[in-house]
C-alpha positions in Angstrom: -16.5 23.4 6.5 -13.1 22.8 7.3 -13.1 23.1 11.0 -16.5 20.9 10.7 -14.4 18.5 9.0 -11.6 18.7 11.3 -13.6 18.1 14.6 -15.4 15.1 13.1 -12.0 13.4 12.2 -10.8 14.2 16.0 -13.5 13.1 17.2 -14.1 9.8 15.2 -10.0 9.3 15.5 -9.9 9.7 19.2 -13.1 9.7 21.2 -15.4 7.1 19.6 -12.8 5.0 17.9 -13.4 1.2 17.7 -11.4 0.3 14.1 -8.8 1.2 12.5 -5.9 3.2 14.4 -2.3 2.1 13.4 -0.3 4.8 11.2 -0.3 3.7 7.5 2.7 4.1 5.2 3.9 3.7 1.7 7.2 3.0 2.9 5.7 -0.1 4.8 8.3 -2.6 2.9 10.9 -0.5 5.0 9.0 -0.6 8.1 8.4 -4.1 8.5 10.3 -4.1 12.3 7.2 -1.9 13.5 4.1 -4.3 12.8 6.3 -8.1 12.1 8.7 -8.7 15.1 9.5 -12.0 13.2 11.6 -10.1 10.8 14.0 -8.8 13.5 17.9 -9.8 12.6 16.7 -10.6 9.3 19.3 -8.3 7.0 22.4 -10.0 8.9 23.5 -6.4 10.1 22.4 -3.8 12.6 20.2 -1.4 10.5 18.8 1.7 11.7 15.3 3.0 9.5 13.3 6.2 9.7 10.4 7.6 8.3 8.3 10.6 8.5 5.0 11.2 7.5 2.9 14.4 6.7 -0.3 13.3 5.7 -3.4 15.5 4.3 -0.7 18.6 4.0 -2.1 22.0 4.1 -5.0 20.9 6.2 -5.5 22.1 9.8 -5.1 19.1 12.3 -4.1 16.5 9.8 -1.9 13.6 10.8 1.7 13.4 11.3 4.0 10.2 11.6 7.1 9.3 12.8 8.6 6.1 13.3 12.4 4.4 14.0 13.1 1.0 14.2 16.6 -1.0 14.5 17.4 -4.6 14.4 19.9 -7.1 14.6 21.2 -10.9 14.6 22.8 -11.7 18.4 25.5 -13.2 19.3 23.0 -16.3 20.4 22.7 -18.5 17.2 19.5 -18.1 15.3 18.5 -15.4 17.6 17.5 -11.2 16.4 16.4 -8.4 18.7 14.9 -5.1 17.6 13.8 -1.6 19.4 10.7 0.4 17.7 9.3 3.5 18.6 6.6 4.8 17.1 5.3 8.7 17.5 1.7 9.4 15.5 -0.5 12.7 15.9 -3.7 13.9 14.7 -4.6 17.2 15.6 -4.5 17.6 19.7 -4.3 13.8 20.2 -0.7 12.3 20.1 -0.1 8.7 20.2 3.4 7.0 21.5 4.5 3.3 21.5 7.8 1.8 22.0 8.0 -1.9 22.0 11.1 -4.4 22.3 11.1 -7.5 19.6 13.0 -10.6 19.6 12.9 -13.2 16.9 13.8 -17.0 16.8 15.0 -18.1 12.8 14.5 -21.6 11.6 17.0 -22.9 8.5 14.0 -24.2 6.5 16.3 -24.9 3.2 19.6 -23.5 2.1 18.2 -20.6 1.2 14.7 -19.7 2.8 14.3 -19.6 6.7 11.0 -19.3 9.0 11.2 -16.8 12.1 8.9 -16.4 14.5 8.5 -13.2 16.7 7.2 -11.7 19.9 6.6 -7.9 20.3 6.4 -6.2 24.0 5.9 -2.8 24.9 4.0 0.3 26.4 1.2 2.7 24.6 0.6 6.0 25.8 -2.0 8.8 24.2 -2.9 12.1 25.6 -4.2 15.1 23.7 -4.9 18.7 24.7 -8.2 19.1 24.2 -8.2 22.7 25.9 -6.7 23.8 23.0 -9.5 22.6 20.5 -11.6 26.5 19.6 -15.4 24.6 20.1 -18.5 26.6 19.6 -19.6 26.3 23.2 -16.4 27.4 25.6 -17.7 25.9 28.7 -18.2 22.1 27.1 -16.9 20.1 29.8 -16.4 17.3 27.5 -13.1 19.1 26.0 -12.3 21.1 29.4 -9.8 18.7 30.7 -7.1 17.1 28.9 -7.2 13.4 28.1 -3.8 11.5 29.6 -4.2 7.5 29.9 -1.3 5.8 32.1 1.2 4.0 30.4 -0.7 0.6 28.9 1.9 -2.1 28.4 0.8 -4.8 25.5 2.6 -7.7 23.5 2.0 -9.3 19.8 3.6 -12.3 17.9 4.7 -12.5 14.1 6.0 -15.2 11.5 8.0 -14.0 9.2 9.4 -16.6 6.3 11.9 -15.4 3.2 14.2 -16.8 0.8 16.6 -14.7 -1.4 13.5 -14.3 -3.7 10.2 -13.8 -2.0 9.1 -13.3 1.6 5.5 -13.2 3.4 4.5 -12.6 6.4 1.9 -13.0 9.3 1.3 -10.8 12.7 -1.0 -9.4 15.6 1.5 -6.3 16.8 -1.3 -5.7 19.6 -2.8 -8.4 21.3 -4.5 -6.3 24.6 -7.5 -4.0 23.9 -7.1 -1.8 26.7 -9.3 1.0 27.2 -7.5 4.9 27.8 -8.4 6.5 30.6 -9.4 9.3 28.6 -11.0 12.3 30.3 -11.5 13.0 33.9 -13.9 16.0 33.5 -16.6 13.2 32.5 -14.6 10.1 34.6 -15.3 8.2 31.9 -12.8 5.3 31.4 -14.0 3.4 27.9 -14.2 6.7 25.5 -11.6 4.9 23.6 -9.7 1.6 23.4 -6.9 -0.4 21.2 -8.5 -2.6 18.7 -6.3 -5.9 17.3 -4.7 -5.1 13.9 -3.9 -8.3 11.6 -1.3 -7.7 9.0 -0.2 -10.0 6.0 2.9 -8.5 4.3 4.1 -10.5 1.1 7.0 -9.4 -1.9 9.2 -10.7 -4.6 11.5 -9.5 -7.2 11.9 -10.4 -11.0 14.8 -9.6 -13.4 13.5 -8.1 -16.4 16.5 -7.2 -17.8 20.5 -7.2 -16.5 20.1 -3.8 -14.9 16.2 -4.0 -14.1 14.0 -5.6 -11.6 10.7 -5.3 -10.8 9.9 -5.6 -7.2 6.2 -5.9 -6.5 4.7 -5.9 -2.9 1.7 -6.0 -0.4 0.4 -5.0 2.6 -2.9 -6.3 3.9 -4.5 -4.7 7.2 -7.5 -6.1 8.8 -9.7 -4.8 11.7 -12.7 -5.1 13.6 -15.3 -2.6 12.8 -13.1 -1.1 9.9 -13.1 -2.5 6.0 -9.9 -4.4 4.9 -7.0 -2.3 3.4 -4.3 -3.8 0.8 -1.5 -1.5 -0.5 -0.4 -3.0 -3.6 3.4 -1.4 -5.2 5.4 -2.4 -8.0 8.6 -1.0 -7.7 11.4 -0.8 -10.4 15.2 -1.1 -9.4 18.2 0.1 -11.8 21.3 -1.4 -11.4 20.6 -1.8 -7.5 21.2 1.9 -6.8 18.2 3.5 -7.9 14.3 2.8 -7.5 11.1 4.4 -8.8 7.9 2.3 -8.3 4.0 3.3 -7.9 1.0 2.7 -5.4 -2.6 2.0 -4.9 -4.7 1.5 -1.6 -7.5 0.2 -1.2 -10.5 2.7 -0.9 -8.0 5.3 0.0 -5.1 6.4 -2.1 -2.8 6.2 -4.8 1.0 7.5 -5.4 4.4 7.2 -6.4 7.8 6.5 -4.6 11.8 7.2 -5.7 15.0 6.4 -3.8 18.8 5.5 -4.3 21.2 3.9 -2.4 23.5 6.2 -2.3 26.3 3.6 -1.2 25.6 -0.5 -0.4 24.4 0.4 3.0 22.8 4.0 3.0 19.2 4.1 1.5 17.2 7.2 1.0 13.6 7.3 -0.3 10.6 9.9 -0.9 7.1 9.2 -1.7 3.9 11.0 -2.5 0.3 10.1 -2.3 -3.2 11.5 -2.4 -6.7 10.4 -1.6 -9.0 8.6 -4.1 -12.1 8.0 -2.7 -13.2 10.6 0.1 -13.5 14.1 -0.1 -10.6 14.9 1.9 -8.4 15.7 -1.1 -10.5 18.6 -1.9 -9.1 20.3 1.1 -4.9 18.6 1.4 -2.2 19.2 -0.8 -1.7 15.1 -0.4 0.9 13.3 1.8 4.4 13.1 1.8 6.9 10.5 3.4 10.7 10.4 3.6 12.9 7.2 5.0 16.0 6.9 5.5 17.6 3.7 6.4 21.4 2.4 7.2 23.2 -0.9 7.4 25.9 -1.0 10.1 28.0 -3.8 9.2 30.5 -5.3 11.9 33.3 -7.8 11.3 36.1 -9.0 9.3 33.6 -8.0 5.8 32.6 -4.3 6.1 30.1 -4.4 3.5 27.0 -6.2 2.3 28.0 -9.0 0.2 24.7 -9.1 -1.9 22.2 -6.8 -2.4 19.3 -6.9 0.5 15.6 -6.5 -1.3 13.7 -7.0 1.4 
């Protein structure tokens, strides 16, 4: 049953796919760089974040995540620029995308700001099919490996905060190419990039002098695949330590904890498992680890506020 299962996730993941293919996280409130390219510049410092994700462990195949982003304001007024590079495998087929952001930032009041963003960048997949055990050896189907050129694509975001709430709007992907996917058939259209819309939204409440509560969203909506929301509410104590939990939509539900161990070092953990398919009868859940750091330049060598967002 296992390798059944594991064939028909390949196979829906990577040969026939028309939906959903972006890497989720629970971390996504720390990943915003990767799907918004409005937010570039937007924590007034050069930060540095990574994450990691094992999801489904302890089954064969299952998907693995990595992703590092890093943004900052430029010397040009009003201006950010980001790098993100994103590395996501599942089972033989291994995905890899590094883009270039830039962001514009409009004063909208004293304390709230609009930015808009452009995202451009290459996408590359191959996956070693030959290494695949299949019930019939001489398939010629998974006899050659599958190796698509490098596909260049761009996307736009808008990305509008204020010192309590922000929300945001993006296409990361605006090209549907097609991989050139396997040249034992010569077929070209086996699989193909599908456009991704993302809403992200968050704000914070004081609930008492050391506690806040932090709730947040992430909406993802594609063709041929059923809307996903994450919905988190995280609590903060005394700005150094967070605990909060999460549920997705049709999918999931988990918990994450992290401190700060000094104003510009963050460090986080989170675990999740599956709701509502039968996948969690065979993974131990998933498991996600971030690390994010604040490199401050300048006469002030510190963050003069705390940075929710």
């Amino acid at each position: 049953m296992k390798k059944i299962l594991i064939i028909a996730i390949i196979f829906v993941s990577a040969i026939g796919v028309q939906a959903q293919q972006d890497a989720m996280f629970t971390h996504y409130m720390f990943n915003t760089l990767a799907i918004n390219p409005g937010y570039a510049g937007s924590r007034d410092a050069l930060t540095v974040t990574g994450l990691h994700r094992s999801q489904w462990v302890a089954f064969d195949g299952a998907p693995t995540t990595q992703t590092i982003t890093m943004h900052t304001p430029i010397f040009v007024p009003n201006l950010g620029m980001g790098l993100s590079f994103v590395n996501d495998k599942i089972g033989p087929i291994n995905m890899t995308s590094f883009y270039f952001d830039i962001s514009y930032k409009i004063k909208v009041t004293k304390k709230a700001s609009l930015a808009f963003g452009l995202k451009g960048g290459t996408n590359l997949m191959k996956g070693e099919l030959n290494t695949l055990e299949l019930g019939d050896p001489n398939d010629a189907a998974f006899a050659t490996n599958m190796q698509s050129e490098f596909l260049p694509n761009f996307g736009a975001g808008i990305y509008y905060s204020s010192d309590k709430y922000y929300v945001g709007l993006s296409v990361p992907k605006l090209l549907e190419n097609n991989f050139n996917t396997n040249e034992a058939t010569g077929s070209t259209d086996l699989a193909g990039e599908e456009k991704h819309y993302f809403l992200i939204a968050g704000t914070y409440f004081n609930l008492t002098e050391d506690i806040k509560l932090k709730p947040t969203t992430f909406v993802k909506v594609t063709n041929g695949a059923p809307m996903e929301m994450d919905i988190t509410g995280t609590f903060i104590y005394k700005n150094n330590f967070w605990a909060g939990v999460m549920y997705r939509t049709g999918d999931a539900m988990g918990g994450l904890l992290g401190v700060n161990v000094t104003d510009q070092l963050g460090i986080g953990y989170s675990f999740d498992f599956s709701t509502a398919n039968r996948t969690f009868t065979y993974n131990g859940g998933s498991h996600e680890v971030m690390l994010r750091y604040d490199f401050v330049f300048g006469k002030e060598k510190k963050i003069r506020s705390p940075r929710y967002f």
